[in-house]
C-alpha positions in Angstrom: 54.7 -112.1 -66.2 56.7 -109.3 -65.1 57.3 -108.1 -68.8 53.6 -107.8 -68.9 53.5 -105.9 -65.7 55.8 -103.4 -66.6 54.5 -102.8 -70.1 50.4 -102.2 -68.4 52.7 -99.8 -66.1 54.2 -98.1 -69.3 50.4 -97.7 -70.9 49.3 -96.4 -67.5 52.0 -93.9 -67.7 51.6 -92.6 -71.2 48.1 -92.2 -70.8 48.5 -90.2 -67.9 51.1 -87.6 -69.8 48.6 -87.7 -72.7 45.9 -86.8 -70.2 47.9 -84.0 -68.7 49.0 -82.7 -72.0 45.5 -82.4 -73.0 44.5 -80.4 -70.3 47.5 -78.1 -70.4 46.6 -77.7 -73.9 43.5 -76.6 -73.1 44.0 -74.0 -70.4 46.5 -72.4 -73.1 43.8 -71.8 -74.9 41.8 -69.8 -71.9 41.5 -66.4 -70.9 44.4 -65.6 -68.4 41.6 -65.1 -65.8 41.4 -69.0 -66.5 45.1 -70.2 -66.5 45.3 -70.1 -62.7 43.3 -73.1 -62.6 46.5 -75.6 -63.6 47.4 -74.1 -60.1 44.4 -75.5 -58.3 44.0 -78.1 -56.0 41.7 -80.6 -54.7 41.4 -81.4 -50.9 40.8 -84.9 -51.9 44.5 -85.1 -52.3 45.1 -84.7 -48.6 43.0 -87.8 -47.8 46.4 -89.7 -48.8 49.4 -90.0 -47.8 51.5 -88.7 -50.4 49.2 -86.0 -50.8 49.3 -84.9 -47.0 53.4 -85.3 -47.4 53.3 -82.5 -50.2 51.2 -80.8 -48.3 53.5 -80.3 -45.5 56.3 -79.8 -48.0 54.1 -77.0 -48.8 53.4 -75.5 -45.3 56.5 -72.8 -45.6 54.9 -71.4 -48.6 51.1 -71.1 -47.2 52.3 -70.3 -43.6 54.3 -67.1 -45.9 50.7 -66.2 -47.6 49.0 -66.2 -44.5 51.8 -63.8 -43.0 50.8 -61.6 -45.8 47.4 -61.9 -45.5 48.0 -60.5 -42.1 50.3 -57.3 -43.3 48.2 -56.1 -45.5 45.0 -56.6 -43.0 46.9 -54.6 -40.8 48.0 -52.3 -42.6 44.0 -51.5 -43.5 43.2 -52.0 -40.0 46.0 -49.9 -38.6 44.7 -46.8 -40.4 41.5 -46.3 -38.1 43.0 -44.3 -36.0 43.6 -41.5 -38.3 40.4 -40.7 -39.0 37.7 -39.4 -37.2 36.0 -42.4 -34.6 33.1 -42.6 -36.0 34.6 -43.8 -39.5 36.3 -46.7 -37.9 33.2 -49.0 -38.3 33.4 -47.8 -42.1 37.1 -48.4 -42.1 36.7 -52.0 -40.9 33.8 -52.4 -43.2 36.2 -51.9 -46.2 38.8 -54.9 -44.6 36.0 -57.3 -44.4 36.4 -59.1 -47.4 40.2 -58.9 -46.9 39.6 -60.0 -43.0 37.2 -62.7 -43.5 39.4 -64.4 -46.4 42.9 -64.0 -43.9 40.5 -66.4 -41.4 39.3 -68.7 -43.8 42.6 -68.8 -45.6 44.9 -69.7 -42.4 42.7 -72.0 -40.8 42.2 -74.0 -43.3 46.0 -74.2 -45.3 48.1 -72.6 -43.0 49.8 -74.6 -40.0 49.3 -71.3 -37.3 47.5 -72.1 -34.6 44.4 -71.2 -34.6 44.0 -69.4 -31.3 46.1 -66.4 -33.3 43.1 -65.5 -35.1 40.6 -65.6 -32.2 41.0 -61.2 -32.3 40.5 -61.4 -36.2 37.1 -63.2 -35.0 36.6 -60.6 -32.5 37.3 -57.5 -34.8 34.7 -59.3 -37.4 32.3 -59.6 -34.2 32.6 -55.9 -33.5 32.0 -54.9 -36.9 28.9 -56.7 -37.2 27.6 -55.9 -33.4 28.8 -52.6 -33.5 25.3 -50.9 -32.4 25.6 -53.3 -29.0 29.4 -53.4 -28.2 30.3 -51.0 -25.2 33.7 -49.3 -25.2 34.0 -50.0 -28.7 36.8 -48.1 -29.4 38.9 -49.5 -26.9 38.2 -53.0 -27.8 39.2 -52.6 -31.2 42.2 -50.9 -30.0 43.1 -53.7 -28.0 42.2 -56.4 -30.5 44.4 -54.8 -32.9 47.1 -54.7 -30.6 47.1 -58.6 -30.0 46.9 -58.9 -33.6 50.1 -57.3 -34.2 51.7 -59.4 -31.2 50.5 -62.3 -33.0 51.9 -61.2 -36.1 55.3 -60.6 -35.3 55.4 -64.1 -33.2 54.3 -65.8 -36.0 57.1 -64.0 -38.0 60.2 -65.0 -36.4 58.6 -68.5 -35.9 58.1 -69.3 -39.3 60.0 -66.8 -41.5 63.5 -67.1 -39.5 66.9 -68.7 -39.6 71.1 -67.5 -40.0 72.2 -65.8 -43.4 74.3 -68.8 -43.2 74.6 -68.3 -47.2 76.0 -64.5 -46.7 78.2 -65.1 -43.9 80.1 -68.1 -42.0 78.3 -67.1 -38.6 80.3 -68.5 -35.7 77.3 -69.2 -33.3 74.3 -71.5 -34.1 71.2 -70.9 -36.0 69.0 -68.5 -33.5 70.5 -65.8 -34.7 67.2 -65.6 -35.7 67.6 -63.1 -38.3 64.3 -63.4 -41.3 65.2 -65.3 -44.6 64.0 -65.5 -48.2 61.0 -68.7 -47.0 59.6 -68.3 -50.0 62.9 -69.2 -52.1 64.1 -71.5 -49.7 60.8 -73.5 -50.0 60.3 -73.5 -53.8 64.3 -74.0 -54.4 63.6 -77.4 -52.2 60.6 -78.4 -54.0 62.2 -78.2 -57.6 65.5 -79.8 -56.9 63.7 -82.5 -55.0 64.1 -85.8 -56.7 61.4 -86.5 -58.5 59.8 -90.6 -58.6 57.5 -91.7 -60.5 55.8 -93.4 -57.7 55.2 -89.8 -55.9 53.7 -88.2 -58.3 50.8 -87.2 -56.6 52.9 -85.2 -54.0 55.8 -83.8 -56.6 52.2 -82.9 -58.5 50.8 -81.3 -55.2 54.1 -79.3 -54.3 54.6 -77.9 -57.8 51.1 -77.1 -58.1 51.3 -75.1 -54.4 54.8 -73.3 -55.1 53.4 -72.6 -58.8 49.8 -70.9 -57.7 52.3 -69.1 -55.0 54.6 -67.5 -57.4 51.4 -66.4 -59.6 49.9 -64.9 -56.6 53.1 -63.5 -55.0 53.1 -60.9 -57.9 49.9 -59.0 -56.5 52.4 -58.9 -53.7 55.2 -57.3 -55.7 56.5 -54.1 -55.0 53.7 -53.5 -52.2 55.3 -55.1 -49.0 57.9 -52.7 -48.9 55.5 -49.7 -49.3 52.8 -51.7 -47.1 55.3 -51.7 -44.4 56.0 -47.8 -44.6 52.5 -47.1 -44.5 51.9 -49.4 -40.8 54.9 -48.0 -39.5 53.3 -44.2 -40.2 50.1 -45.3 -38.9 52.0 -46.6 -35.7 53.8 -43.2 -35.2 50.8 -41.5 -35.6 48.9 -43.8 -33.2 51.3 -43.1 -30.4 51.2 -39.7 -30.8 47.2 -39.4 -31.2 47.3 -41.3 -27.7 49.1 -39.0 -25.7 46.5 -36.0 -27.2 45.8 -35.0 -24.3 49.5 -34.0 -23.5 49.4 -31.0 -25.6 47.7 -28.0 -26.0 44.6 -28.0 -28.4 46.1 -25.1 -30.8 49.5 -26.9 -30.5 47.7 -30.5 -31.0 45.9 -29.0 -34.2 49.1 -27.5 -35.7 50.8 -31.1 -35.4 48.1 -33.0 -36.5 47.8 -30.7 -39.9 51.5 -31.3 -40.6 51.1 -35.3 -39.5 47.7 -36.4 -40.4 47.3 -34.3 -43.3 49.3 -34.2 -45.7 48.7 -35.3 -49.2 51.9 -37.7 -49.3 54.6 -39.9 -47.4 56.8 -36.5 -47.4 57.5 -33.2 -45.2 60.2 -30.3 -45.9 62.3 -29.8 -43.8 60.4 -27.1 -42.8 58.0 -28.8 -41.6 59.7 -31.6 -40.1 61.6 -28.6 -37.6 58.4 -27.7 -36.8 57.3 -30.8 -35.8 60.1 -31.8 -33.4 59.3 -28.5 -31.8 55.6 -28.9 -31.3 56.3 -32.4 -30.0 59.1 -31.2 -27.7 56.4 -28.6 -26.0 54.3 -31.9 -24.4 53.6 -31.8 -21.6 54.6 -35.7 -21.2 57.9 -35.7 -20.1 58.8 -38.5 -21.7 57.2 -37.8 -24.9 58.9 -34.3 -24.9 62.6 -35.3 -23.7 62.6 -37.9 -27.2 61.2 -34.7 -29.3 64.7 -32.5 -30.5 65.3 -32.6 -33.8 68.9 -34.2 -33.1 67.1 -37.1 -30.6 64.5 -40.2 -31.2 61.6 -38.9 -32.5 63.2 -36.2 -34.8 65.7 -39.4 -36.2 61.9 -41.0 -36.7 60.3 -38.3 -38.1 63.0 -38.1 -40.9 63.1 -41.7 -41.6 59.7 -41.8 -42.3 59.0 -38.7 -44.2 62.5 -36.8 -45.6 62.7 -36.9 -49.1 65.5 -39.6 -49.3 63.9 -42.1 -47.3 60.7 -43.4 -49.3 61.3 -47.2 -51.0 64.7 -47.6 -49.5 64.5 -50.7 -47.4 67.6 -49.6 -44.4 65.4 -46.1 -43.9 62.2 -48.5 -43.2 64.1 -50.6 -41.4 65.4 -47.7 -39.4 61.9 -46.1 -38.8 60.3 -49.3 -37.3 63.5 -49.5 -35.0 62.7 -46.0 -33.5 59.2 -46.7 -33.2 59.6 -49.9 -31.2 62.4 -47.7 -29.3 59.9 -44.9 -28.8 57.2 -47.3 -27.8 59.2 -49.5 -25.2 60.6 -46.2 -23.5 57.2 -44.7 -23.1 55.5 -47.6 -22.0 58.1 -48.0 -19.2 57.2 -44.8 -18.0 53.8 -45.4 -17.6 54.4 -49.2 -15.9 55.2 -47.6 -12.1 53.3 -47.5 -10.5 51.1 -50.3 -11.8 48.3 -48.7 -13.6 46.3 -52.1 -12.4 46.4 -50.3 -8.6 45.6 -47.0 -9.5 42.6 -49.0 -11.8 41.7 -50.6 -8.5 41.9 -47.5 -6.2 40.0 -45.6 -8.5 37.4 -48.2 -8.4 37.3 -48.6 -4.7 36.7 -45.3 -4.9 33.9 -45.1 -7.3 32.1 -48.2 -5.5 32.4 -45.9 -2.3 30.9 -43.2 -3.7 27.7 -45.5 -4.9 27.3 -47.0 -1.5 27.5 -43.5 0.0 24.6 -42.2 -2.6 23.1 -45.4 -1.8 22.3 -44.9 1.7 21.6 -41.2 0.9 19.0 -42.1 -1.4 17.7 -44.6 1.6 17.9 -41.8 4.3 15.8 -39.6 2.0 13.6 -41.9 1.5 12.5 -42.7 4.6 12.6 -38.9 6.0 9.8 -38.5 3.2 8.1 -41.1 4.8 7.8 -39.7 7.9 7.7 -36.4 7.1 4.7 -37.1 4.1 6.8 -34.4 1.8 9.1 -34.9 -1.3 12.3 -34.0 -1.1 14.3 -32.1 -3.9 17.4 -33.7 -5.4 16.4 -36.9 -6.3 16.2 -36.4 -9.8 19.8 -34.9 -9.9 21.2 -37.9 -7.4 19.5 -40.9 -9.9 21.6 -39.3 -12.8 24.9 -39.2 -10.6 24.2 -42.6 -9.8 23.9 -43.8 -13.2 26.8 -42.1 -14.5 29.1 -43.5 -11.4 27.5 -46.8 -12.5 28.7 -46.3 -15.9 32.1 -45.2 -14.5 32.2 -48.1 -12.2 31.8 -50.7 -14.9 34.5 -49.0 -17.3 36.7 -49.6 -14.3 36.1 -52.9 -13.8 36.9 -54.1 -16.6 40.8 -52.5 -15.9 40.7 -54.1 -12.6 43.3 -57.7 -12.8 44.7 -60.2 -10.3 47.7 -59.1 -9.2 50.0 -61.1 -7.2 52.8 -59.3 -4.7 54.0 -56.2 -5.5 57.5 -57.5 -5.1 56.6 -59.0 -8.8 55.8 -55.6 -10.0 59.1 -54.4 -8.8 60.8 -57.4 -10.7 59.0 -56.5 -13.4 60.4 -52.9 -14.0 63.7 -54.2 -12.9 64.1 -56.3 -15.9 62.8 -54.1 -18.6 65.0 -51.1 -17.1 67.8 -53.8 -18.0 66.9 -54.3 -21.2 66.1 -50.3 -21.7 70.0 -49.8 -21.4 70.4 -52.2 -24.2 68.5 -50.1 -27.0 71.3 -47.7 -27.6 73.5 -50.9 -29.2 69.8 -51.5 -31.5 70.6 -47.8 -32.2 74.1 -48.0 -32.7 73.3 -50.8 -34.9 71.1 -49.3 -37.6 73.7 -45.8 -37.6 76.6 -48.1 -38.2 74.9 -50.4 -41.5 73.6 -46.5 -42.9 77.6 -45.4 -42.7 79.6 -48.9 -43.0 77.9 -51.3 -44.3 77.1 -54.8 -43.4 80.4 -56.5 -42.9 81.1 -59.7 -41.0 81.0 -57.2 -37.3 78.1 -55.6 -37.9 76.3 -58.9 -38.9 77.9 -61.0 -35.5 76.3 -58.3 -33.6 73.1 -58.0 -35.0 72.6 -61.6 -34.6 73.9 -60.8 -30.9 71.2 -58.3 -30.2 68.5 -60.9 -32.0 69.1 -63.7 -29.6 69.7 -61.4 -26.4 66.1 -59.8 -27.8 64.3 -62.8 -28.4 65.9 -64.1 -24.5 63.7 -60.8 -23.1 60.5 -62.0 -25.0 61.0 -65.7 -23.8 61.7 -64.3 -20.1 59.1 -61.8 -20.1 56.2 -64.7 -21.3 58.1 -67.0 -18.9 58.1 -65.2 -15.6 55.4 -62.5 -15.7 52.6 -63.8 -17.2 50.3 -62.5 -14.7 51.7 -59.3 -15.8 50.3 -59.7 -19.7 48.5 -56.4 -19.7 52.1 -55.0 -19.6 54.1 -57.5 -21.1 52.5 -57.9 -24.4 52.7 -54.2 -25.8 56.3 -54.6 -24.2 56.9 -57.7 -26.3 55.6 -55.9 -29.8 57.6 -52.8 -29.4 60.7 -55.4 -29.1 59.2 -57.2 -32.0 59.0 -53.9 -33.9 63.1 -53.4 -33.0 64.0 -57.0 -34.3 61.5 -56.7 -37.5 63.1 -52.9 -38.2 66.8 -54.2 -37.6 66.5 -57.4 -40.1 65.1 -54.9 -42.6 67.8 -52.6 -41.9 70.5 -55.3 -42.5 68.6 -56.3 -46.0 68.8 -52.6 -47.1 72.6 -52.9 -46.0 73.3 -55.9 -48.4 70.8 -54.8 -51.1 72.8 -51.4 -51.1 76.5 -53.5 -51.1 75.0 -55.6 -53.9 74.1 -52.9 -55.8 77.2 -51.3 -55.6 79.0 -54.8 -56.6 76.6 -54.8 -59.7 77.4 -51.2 -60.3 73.7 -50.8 -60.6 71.2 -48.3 -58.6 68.0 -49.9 -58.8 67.4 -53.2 -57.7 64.3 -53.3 -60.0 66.5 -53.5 -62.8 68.7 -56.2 -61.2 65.4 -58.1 -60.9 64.0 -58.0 -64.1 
């Protein structure tokens, strides 16, 4: 009868809260190392329906883990490049554990796709063939570089949407600006309604979002000090690249007052003398950004003046600049095409071989008639093996092209965009000095979309060109990252003024 249904339902029921309240019971009684393990889950669980339901109620939460995963990898990884070269196999040695469980991690829980981790694969590949891998310092380089690409794509895919909450935007949702996932997600989860008959996913999702609050407090305090630290290293990388711009006692001077100092902080001193060594490059570029009143000395203050450290709209401002920096000197290295002059220069070198070549033939056979040795051999088999060596580093520069009227294109539209940077700039000065009101927020959002429209188009219409397009893309993806955390220092600073409070630690307790 159904009376006897639902009362074998009932019995089912309490002996499953018994069961649960057992176990609970138990894990109070554990070591804390132990309690984690109510926030464990089986992969069985996905094998259903309801399970692989939660599990994609879920995916905002794991997709946010595996984003931070990545910043912290990167901000180990990112390091290598101030220290000495030969350390860098040591410094990736030290990420391994952290490396290998971002892999394992995202592949397995995460919904990324899994062709964004093939240069974690390759950076773990170089580590452990590091004896056999040629130009090994370039293809870290450039693995790390994709990695970062790959990050920031993965952050406005996943972690994006409109403060709708904050402001009553007039335009849709691709204002693209980054939100709270992590509340979002859980606040979903727990208001959810709750039936008996889903228990297995409501179980699932509170289990996830549970086990990601207890982890998220390793995270704590560390993401906003994690992103300071990549953005010096990323400074510090662009300036160690254009080395060879400066004069050695000049280089050593800057590098002592960059690379070496004990903390995240200069006098101002210091910072002055800085701006000055940096303006006496011999990189045009590089030098016209350098015054203490231009780019790089509004960088080099947001990064290391006293007033700057754990304030979220001086972070926010540094990774702005650097993308700014980056764009702008990249630009000025993209004409000519550095893929022609890589394929002159190797025309060049193969000429030279052919020439040696026949040399070595005509000597060869004047020996032979002559029944003498000749002198020079010796010195022409080492030239040949060092053009050899030359001629294969060049190869590997040397890509398909198609017409140059492309390349022109090309230029064309990032010059476009270049003239857009000063509103970026404007931007970030107008949130330090007024705030983010209702304006400054419409344009922002603006500059997001017409940002985002650049990426899209650059992807879109040069993809031949993805040599220079990609560190194009990341220096944009460095503006848009810098100017969201800009705008969060902006409210964070209005709601701390509301609260008449001056720490948001103490709002957050």
């Amino acid at each position: 009868t159904v009376l006897a249904q639902l009362d074998e339902i009932h019995k089912s029921l309490v002996r499953k809260v018994e069961y649960e309240r057992n176990n609970l019971g138990l894990l109070l009684k554990t070591s804390n190392a132990e309690v984690k393990v109510c926030c464990s889950v089986s992969s069985d669980i996905l094998c259903n329906t309801c399970g692989f339901n939660g599990w994609l109620a879920s995916l905002p939460l794991l997709n946010l883990k595996s984003l931070n995963l990545d910043t912290a990898l990167l901000q180990c990884l990112s390091k290598w490049i101030q220290i000495d070269s030969s350390q860098i196999r040591q410094s990736i040695a030290n990420s391994e554990a952290l490396l290998t469980y971002a892999i394992d991690y995202s592949l397995e829980l995460s919904s990324r796709s899994p062709s964004e981790f093939t240069q974690h694969k390759i950076v773990w590949w170089i580590h452990h063939n590091w004896d056999t891998v040629e130009n090994v310092d370039a293809k870290f380089a450039s693995s790390l570089l994709e990695i970062w690409y790959n990050y920031h794509k993965s952050l406005w895919t996943y972690c994006s949407g409109s403060p709708k909450a904050l402001f009553p935007l007039t335009h849709d949702e691709t204002s693209d600006l980054a939100h709270l996932t992590k509340m979002d997600a859980i606040n979903t989860i727990i208001r959810g309604d709750l039936c008996v008959m889903d228990y297995q996913k409501n179980s699932l999702m509170l289990r996830m979002s549970s086990r990601s609050l207890w982890e998220g407090v390793s995270y704590a305090g560390n993401l906003v000090g994690g992103l300071y630290s990549a953005a010096d290293s990323l400074f510090k990388q662009i300036i160690f690249a254009h080395k060879k711009h400066f004069k050695p006692e000049e280089y050593s001077q800057l590098e002592h007052i960059l690379f070496q100092q004990s903390e995240h902080h200069l006098e101002d001193k210091c910072l002055h003398t800085a701006c000055a060594l940096l303006s006496s490059s011999s990189h045009a570029v590089l030098a016209s950004f350098s015054g203490s009143n231009k780019l790089i000395g509004s960088l080099l203050l947001e990064l290391y003046s006293s007033y700057s450290r754990d304030s979220l709209l001086h972070l926010g401002a540094a990774w702005v600049y650097i993308g700014m920096l980056r764009f702008q000197l990249l630009l000025s290295s993209y004409n000519p095409d550095p893929a022609f002059l890589s394929a002159f220069m190797h025309s060049q070198i193969l000429e030279k071989i052919s020439l040696l070549d026949l040399k070595g033939k005509v000597r060869h056979e004047c020996e032979e008639l002559t029944g003498s040795n000749l002198a020079g051999d010796c010195h022409d088999q080492k030239l040949m093996q060092e053009l050899k060596t030359e001629e294969k580093n060049l190869r590997s520069k040397v890509v398909f092209r198609p017409r140059q009227s492309k390349h022109k294109s090309l230029i064309a539209a990032c010059c476009e965009f270049e003239g857009r940077l000063s509103d970026c700039k404007d931007l970030v000065s107008h949130l330090n000095c007024n705030g983010a009101g209702q304006l400054e927020v419409n344009r922002i959002c603006n500059w997001q979309i017409t940002s985002r429209n650049f990426i899209k188009r650059l992807t879109e219409e040069y993809g031949e060109y993805v040599d220079l397009i990609q560190p194009a893309q990341v220096a944009v993806y460095e503006m848009k990252l810098g100017l969201t955390i800009a705008l969060s220092g902006s409210l964070e600073r209005e709601y701390l003024k509301k609260v008449k409070e001056d720490d948001i630690e103490k709002v957050l307790v």
